[in-house]
Backbone of each chain as ProteinMPNN parsed JSONL, in Angstrom:
{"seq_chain_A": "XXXXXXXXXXXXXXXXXXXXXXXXXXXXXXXXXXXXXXXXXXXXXXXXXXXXXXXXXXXXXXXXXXXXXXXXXXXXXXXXXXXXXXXXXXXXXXXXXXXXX", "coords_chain_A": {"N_chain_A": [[15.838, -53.671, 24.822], [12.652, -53.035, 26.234], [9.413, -54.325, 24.61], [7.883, -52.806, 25.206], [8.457, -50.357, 25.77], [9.479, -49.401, 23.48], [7.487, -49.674, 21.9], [5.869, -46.982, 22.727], [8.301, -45.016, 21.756], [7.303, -45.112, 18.994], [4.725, -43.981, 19.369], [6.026, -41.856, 20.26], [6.733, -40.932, 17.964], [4.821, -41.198, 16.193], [2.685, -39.076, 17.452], [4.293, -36.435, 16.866], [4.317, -36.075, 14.272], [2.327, -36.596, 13.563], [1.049, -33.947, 14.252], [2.417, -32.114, 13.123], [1.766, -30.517, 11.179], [0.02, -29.028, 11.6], [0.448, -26.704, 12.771], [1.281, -24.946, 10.19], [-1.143, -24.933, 9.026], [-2.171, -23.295, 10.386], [-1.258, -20.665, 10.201], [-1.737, -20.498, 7.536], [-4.125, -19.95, 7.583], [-4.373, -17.603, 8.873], [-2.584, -15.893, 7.99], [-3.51, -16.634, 5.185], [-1.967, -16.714, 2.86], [-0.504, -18.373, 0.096], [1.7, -18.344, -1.36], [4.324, -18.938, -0.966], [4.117, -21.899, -0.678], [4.253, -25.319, -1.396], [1.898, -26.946, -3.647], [2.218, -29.097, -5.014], [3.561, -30.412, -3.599], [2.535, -30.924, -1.171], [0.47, -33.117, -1.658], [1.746, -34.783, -2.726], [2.671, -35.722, -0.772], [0.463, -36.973, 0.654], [-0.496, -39.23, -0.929], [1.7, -40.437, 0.337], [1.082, -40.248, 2.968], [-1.155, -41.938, 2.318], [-0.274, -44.292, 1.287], [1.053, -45.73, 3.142], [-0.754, -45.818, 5.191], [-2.1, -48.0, 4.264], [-0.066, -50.109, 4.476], [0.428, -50.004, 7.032], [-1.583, -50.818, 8.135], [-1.87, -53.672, 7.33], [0.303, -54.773, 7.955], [-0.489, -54.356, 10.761], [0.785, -52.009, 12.557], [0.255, -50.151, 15.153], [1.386, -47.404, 16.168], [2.147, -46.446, 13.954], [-0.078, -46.092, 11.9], [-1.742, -44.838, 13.525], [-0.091, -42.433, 13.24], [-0.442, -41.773, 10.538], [-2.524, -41.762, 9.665], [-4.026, -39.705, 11.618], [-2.41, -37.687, 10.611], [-3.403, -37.45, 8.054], [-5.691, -36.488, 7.749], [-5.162, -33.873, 9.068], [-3.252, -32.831, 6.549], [-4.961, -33.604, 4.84], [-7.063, -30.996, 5.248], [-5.19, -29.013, 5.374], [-4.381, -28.86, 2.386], [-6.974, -28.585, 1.251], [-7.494, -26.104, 1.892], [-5.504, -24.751, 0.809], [-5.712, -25.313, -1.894], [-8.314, -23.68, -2.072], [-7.287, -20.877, -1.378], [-5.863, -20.59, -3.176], [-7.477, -21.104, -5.933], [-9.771, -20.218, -4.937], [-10.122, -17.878, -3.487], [-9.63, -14.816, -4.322], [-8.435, -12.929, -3.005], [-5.74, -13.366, -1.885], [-3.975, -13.055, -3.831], [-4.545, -9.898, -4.091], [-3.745, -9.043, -1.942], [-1.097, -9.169, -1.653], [2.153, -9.075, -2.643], [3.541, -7.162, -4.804], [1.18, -5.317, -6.459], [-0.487, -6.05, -9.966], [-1.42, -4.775, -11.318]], "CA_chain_A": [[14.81, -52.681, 25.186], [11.309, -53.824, 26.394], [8.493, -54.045, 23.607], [6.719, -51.298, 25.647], [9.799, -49.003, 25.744], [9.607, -49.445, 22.001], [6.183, -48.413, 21.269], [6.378, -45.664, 23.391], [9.278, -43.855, 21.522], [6.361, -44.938, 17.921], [3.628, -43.435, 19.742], [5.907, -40.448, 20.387], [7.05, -40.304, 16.852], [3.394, -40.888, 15.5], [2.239, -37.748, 17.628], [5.025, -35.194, 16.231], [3.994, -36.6, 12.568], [0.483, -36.196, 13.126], [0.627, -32.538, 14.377], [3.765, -31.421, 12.379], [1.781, -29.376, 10.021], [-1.076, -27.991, 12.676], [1.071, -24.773, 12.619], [1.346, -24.803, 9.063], [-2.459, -25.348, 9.148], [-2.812, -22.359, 11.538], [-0.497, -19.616, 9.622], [-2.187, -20.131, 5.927], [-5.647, -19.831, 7.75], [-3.913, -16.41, 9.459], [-1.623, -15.214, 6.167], [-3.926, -16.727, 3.42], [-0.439, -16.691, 1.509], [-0.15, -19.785, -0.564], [2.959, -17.707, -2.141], [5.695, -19.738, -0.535], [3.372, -23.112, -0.431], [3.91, -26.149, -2.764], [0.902, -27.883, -3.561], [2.45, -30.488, -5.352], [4.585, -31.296, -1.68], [1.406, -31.4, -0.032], [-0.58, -33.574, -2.523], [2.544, -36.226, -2.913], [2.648, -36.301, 0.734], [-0.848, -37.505, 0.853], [0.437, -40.135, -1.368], [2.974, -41.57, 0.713], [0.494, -41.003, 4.076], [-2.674, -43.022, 2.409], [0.303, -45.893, 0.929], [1.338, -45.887, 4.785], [-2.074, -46.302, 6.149], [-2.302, -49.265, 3.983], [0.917, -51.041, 4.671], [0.342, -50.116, 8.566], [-2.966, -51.942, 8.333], [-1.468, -55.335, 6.146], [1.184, -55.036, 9.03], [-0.369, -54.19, 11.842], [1.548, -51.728, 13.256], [-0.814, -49.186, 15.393], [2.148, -46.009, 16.026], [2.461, -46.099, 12.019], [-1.176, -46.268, 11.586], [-1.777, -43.888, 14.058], [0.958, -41.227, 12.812], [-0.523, -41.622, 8.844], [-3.649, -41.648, 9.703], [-4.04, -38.283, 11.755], [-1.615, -36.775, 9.542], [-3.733, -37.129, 6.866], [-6.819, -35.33, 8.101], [-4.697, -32.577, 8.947], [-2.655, -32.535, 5.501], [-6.295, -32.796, 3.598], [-7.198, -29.525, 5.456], [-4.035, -27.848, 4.943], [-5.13, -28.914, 0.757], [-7.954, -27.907, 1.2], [-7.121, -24.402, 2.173], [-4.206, -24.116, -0.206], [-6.218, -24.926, -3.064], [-9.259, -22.757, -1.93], [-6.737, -19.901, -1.724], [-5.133, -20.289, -4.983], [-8.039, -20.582, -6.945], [-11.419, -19.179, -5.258], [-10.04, -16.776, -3.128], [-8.329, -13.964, -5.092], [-8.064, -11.802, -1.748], [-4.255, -14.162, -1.342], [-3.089, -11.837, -4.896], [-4.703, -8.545, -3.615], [-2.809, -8.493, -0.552], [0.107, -10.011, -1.836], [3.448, -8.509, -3.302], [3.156, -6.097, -6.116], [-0.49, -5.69, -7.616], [0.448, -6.576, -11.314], [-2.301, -3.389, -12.406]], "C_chain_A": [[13.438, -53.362, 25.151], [10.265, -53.206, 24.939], [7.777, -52.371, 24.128], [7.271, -49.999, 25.491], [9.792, -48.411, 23.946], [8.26, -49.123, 21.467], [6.08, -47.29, 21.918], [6.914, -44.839, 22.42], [8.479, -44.345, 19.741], [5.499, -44.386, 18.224], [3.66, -41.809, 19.858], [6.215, -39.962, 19.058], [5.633, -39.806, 15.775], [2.266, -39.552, 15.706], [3.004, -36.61, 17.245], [4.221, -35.509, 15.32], [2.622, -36.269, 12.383], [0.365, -34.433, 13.25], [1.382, -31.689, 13.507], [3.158, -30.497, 11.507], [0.436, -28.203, 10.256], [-0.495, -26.558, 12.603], [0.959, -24.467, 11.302], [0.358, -24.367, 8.21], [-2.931, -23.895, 9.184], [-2.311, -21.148, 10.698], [-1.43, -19.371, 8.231], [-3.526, -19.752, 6.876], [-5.11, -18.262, 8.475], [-3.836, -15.562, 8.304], [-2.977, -15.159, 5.103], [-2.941, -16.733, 2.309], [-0.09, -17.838, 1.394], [1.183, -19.428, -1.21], [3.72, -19.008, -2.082], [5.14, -21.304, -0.337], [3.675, -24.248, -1.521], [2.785, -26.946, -2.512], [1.053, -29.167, -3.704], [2.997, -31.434, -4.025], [3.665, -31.836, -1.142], [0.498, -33.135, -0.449], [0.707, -35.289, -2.872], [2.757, -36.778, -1.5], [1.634, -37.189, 1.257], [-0.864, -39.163, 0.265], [0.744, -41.291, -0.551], [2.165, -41.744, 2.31], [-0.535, -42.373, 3.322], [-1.603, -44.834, 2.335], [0.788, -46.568, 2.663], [0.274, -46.091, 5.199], [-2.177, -47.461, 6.148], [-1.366, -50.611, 4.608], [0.485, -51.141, 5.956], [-0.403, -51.104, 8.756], [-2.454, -53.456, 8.237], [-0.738, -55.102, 7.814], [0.695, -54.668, 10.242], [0.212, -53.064, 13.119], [0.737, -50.552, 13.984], [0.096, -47.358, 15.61], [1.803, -45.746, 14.42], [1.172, -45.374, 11.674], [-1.559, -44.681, 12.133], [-1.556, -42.313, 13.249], [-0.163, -40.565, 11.132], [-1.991, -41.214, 8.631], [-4.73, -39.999, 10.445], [-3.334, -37.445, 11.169], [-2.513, -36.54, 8.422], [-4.951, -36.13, 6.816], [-6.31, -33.671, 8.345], [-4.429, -32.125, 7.517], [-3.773, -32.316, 4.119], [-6.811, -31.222, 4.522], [-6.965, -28.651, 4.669], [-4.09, -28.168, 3.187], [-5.428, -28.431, 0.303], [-8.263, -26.372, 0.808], [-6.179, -23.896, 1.422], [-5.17, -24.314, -1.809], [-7.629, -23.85, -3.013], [-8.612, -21.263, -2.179], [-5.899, -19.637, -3.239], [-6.298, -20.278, -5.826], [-9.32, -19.989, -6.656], [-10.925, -17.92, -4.263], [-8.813, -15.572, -3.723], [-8.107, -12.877, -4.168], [-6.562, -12.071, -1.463], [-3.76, -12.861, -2.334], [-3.171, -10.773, -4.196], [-3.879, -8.01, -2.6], [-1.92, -8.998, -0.073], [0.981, -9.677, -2.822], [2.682, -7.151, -4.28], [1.941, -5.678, -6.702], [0.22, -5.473, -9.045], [-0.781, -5.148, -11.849], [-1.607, -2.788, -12.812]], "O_chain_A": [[13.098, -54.117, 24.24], [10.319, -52.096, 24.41], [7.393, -51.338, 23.58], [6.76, -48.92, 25.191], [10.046, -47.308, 23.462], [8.096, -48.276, 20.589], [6.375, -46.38, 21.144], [6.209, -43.893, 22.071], [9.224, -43.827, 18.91], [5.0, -43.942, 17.19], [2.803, -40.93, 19.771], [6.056, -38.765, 18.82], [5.404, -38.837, 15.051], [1.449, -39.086, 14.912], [2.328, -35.581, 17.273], [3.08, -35.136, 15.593], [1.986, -35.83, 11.425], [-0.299, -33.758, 12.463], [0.955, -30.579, 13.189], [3.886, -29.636, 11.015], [0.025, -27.213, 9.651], [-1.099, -25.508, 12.385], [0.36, -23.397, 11.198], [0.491, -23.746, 7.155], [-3.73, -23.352, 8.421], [-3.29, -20.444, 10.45], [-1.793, -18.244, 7.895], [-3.882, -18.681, 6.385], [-6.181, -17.657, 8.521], [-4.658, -14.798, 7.795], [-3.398, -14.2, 4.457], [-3.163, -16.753, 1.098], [0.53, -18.454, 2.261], [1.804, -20.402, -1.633], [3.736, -19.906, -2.923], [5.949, -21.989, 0.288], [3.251, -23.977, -2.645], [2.602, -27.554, -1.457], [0.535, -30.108, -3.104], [2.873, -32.607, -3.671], [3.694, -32.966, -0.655], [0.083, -33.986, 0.339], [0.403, -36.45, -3.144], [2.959, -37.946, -1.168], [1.847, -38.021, 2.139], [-1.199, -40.121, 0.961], [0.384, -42.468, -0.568], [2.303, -42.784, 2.953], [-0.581, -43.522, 3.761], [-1.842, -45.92, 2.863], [0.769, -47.734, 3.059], [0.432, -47.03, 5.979], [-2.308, -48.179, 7.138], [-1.766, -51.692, 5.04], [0.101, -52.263, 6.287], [-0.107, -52.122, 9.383], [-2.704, -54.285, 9.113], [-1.455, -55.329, 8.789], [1.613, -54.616, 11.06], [0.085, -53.265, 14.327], [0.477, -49.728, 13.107], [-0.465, -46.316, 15.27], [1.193, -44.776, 13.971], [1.207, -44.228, 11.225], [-1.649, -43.661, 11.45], [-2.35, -41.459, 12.854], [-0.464, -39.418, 10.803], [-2.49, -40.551, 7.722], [-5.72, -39.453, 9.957], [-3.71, -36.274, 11.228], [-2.425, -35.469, 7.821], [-5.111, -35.205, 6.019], [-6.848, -32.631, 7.965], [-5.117, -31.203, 7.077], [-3.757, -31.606, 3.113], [-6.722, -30.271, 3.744], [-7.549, -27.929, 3.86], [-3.576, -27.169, 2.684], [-5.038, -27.795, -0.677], [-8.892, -25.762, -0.058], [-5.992, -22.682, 1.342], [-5.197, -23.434, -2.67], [-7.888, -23.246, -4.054], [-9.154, -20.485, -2.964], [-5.553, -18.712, -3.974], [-6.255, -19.344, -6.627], [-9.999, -19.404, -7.5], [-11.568, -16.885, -4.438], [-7.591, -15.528, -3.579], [-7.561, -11.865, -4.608], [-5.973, -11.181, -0.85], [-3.264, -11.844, -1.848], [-2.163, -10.415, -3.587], [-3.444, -6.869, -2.443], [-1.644, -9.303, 1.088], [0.635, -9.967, -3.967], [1.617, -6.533, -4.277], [1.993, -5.895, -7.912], [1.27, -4.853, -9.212], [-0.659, -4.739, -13.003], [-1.947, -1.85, -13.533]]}, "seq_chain_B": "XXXXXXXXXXXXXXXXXXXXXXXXXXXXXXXXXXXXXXXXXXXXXXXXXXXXXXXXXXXXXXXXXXXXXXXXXXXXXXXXXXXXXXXXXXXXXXXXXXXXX", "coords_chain_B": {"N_chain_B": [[-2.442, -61.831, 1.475], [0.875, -61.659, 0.25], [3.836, -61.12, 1.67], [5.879, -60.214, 0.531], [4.547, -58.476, -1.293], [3.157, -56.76, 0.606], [4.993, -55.431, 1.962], [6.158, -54.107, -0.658], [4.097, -52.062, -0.938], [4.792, -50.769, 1.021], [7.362, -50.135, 0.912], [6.443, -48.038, -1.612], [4.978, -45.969, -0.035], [7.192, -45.619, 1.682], [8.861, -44.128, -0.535], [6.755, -41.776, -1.365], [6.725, -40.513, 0.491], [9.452, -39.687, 1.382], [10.224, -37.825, -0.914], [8.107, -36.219, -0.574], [8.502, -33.449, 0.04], [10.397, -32.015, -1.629], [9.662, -30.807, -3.742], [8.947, -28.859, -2.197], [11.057, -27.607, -1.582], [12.438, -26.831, -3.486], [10.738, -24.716, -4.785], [10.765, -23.289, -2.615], [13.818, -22.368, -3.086], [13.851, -20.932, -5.394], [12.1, -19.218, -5.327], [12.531, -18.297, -2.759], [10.78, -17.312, -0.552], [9.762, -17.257, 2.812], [7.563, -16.631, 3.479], [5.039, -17.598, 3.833], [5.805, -20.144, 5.085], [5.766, -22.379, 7.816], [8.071, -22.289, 10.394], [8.046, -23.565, 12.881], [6.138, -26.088, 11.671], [7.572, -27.407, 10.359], [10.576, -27.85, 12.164], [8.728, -29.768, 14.617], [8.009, -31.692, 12.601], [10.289, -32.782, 11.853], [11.271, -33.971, 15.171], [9.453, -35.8, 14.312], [10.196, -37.734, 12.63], [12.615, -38.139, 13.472], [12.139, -39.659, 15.634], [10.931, -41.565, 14.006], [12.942, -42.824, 12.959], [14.45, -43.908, 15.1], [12.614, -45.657, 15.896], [11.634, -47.51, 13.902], [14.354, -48.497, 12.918], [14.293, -50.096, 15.765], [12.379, -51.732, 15.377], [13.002, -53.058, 13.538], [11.987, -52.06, 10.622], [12.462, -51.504, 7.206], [11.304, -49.949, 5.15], [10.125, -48.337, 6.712], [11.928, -47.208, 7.9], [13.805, -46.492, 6.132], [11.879, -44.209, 4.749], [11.788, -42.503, 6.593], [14.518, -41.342, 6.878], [15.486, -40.921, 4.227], [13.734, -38.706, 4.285], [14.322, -36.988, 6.447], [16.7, -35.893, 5.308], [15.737, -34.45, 3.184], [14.493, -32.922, 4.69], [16.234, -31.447, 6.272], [17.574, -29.308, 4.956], [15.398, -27.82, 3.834], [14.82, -26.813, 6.478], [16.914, -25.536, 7.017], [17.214, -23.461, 5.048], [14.834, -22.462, 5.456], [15.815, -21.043, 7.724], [17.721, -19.824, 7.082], [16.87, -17.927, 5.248], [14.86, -16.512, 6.417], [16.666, -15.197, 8.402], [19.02, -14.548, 7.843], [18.808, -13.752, 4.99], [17.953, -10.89, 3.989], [17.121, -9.614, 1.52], [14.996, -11.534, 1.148], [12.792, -9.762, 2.386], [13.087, -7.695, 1.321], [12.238, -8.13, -1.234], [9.524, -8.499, -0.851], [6.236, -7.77, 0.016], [4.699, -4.846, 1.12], [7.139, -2.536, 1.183], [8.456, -1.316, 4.39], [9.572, 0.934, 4.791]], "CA_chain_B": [[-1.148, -60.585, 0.829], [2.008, -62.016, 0.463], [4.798, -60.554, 2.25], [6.719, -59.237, -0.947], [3.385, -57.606, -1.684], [3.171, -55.939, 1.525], [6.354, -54.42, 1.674], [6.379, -53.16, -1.959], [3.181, -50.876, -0.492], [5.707, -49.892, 2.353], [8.461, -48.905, -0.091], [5.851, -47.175, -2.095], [4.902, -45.213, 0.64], [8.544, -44.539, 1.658], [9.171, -43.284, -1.408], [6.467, -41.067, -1.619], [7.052, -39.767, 1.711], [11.025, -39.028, 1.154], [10.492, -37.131, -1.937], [7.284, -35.309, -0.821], [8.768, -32.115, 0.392], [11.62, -31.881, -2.206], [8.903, -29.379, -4.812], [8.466, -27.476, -1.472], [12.358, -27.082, -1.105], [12.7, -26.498, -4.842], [10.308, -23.62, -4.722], [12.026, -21.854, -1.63], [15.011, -22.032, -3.148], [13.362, -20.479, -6.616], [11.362, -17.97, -4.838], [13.144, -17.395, -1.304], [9.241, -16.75, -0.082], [9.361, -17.834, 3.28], [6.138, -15.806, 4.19], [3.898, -18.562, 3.932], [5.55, -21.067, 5.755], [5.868, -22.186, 9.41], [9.407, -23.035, 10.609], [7.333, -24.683, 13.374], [5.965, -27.278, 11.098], [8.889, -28.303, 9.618], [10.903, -28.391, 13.409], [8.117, -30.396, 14.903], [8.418, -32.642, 11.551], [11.91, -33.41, 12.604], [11.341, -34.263, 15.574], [8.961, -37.291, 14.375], [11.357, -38.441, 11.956], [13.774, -38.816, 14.456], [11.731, -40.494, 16.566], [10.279, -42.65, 13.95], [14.041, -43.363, 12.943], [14.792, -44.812, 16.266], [11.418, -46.849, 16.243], [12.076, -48.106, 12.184], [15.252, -49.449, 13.828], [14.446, -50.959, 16.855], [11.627, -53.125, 15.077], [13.611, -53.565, 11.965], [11.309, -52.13, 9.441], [13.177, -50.937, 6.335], [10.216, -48.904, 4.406], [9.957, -46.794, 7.745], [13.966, -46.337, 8.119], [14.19, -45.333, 4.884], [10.958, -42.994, 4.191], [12.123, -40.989, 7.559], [16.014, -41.218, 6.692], [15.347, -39.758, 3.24], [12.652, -37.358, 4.698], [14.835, -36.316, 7.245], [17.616, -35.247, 4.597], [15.436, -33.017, 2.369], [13.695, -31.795, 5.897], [17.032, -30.53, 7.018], [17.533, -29.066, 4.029], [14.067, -26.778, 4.097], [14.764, -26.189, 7.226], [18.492, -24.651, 6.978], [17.12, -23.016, 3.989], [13.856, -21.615, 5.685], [15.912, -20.182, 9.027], [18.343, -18.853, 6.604], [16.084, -16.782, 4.109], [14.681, -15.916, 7.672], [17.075, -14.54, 9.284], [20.223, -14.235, 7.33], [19.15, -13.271, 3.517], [17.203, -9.97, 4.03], [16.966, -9.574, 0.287], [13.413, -11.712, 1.398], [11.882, -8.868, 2.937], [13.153, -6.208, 0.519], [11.146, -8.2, -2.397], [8.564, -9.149, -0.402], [5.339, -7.249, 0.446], [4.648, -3.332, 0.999], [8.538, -1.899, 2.218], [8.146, -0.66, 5.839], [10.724, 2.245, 5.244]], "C_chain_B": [[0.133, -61.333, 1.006], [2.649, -60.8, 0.832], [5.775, -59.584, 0.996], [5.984, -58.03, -1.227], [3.278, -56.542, -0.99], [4.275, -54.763, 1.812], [6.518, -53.385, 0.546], [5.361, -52.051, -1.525], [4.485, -50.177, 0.573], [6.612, -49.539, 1.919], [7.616, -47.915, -1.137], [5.733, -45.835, -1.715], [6.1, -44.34, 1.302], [8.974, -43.718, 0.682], [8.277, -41.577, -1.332], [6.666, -40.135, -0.175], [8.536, -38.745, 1.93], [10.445, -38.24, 0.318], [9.426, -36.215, -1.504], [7.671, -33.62, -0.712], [10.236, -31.44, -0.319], [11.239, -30.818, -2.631], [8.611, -28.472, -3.788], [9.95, -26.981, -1.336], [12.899, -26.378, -2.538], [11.929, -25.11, -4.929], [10.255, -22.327, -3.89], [12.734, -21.639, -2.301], [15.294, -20.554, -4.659], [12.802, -19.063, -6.054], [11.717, -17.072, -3.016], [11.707, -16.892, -0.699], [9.29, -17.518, 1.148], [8.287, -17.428, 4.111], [5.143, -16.815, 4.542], [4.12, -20.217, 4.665], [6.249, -21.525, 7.047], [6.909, -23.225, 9.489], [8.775, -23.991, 11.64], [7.039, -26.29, 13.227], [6.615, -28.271, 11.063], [9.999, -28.717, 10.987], [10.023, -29.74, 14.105], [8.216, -31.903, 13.996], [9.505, -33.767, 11.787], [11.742, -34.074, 13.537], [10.469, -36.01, 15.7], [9.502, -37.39, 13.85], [11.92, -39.103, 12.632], [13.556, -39.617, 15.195], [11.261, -41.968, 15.544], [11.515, -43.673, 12.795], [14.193, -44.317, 13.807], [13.556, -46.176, 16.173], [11.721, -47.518, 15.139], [13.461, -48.924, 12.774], [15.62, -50.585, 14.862], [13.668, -52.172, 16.386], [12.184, -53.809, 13.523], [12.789, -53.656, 11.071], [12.246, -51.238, 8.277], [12.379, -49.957, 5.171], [10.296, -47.974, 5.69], [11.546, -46.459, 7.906], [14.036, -45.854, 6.89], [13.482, -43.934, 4.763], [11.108, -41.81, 5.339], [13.456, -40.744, 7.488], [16.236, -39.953, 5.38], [14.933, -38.65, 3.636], [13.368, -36.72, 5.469], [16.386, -35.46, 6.129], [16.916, -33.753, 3.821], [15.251, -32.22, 3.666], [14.765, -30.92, 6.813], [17.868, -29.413, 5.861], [16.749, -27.938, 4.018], [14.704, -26.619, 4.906], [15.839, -24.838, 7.5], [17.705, -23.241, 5.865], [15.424, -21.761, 4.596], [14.424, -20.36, 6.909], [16.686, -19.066, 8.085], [18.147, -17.521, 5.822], [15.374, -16.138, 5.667], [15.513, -14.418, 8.503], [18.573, -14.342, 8.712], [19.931, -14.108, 5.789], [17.721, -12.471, 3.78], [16.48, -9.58, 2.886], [14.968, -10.213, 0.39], [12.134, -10.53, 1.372], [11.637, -7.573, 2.264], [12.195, -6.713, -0.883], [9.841, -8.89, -2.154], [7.559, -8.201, 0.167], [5.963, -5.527, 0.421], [6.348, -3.302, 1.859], [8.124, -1.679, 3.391], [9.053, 0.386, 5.901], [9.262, 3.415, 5.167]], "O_chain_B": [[0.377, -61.619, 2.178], [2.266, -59.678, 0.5], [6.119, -58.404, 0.934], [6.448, -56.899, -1.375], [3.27, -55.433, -1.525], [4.216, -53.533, 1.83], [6.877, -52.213, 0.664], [5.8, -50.927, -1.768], [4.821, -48.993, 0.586], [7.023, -48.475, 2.381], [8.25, -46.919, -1.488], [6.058, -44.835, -2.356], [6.182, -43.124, 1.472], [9.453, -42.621, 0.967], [8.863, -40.496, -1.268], [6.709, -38.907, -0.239], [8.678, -37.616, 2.398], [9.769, -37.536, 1.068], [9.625, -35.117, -2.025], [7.106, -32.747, -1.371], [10.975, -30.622, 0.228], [11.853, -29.789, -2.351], [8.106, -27.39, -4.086], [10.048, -25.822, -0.933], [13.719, -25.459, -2.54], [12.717, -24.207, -5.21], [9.969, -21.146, -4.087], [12.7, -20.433, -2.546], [16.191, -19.742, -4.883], [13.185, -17.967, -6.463], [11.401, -16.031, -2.44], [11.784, -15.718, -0.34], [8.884, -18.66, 0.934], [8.117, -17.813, 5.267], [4.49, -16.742, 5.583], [3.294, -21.117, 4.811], [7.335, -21.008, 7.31], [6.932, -24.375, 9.051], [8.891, -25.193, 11.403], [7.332, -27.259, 13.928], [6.517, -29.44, 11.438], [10.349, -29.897, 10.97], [10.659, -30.794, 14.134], [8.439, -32.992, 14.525], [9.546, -34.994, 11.865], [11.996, -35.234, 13.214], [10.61, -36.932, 16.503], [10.393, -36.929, 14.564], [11.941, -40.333, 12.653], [14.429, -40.387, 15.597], [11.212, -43.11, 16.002], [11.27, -44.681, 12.131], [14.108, -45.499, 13.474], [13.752, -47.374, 16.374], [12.314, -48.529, 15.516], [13.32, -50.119, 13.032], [16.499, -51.442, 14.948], [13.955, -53.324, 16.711], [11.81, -54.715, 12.778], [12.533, -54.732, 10.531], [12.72, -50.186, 8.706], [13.048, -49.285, 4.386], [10.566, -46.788, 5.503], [12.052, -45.342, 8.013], [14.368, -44.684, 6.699], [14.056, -42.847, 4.694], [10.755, -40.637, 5.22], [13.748, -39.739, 8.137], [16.744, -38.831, 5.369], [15.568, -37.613, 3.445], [13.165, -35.516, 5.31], [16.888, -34.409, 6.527], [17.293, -32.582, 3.827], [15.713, -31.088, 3.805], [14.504, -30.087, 7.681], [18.841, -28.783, 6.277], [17.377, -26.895, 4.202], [15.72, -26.092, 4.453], [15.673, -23.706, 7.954], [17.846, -22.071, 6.22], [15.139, -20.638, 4.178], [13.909, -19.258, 7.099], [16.492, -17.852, 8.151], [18.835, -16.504, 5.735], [15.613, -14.936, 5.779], [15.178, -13.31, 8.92], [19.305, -13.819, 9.552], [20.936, -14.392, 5.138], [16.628, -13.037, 3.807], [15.314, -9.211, 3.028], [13.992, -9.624, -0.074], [11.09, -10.418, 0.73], [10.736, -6.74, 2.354], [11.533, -5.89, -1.515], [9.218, -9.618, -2.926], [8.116, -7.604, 1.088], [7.022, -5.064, -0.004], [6.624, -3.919, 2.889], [6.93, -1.979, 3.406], [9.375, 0.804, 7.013], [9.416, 4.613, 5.407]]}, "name": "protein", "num_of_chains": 2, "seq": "XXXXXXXXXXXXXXXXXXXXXXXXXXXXXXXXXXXXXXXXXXXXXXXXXXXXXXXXXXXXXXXXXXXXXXXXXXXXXXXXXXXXXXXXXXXXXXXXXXXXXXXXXXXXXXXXXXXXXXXXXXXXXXXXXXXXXXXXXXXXXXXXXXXXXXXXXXXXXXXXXXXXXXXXXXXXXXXXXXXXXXXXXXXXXXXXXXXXXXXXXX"}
């Protein structure tokens, strides 16, 4: 398979990877329901993009780079917004399951 | 950077990448809440994996075949687990938000 054929099918994996959590993004900013959310998922994910940025870089590889690197701007967002709703906005409880009053 | 060096960042990063979405599959499975999160995501997800399976393969990197091999196990995993509380364990909806009867 030609080199080109072969970045190609990294370029297309690096654009799923980067958007994969744009919906995810889009729903909590809709919902506001961190309910069903792990933070910790999000926050180890971040993790394993920044250690990927790095390696991409040392190696070169621009799909990788790519992928880890717009992923991560999204995934600090989607953070962002999960920890804003868990601890400054208490509108997520109010209009969320049971009120505990 | 030696080469040993480099790599150990790229199994770092696989690691943290496989395991990131395990505490989000652990806390479906705990709380069956899938209000807050977008089957979307997690489809789209898949589909870079898979792609960045095939690419991890073709250039023979073994930090990217692994960190999307693993990732792709828990991620089918969530996913079974998000369509199913979806759309086959109703029990969701009955302890979830105001009733609609």
């Amino acid at each position: 398979m030609s080199n080109i054929a072969i970045d190609i099918i990294g370029y297309i994996g690096a654009f799923f990877i980067s958007v994969a959590f744009l919906p995810q993004t889009i729903k909590l900013i809709k919902t506001k329901n961190t309910k069903g959310l792990s933070l910790i998922s999000y926050s180890i994910y971040q993790i394993g993009l920044t250690s990927f940025i790095i390696y991409a870089s040392l190696i070169k590889n621009i799909p990788l780079l790519a992928a880890n690197a717009f992923g991560t701007v999204i995934n600090i967002i989607l953070l962002t917004l999960i920890i804003y709703n868990l601890y400054y906005n208490n509108k997520d409880k109010n209009n969320n399951l049971t009120s505990k009053k």
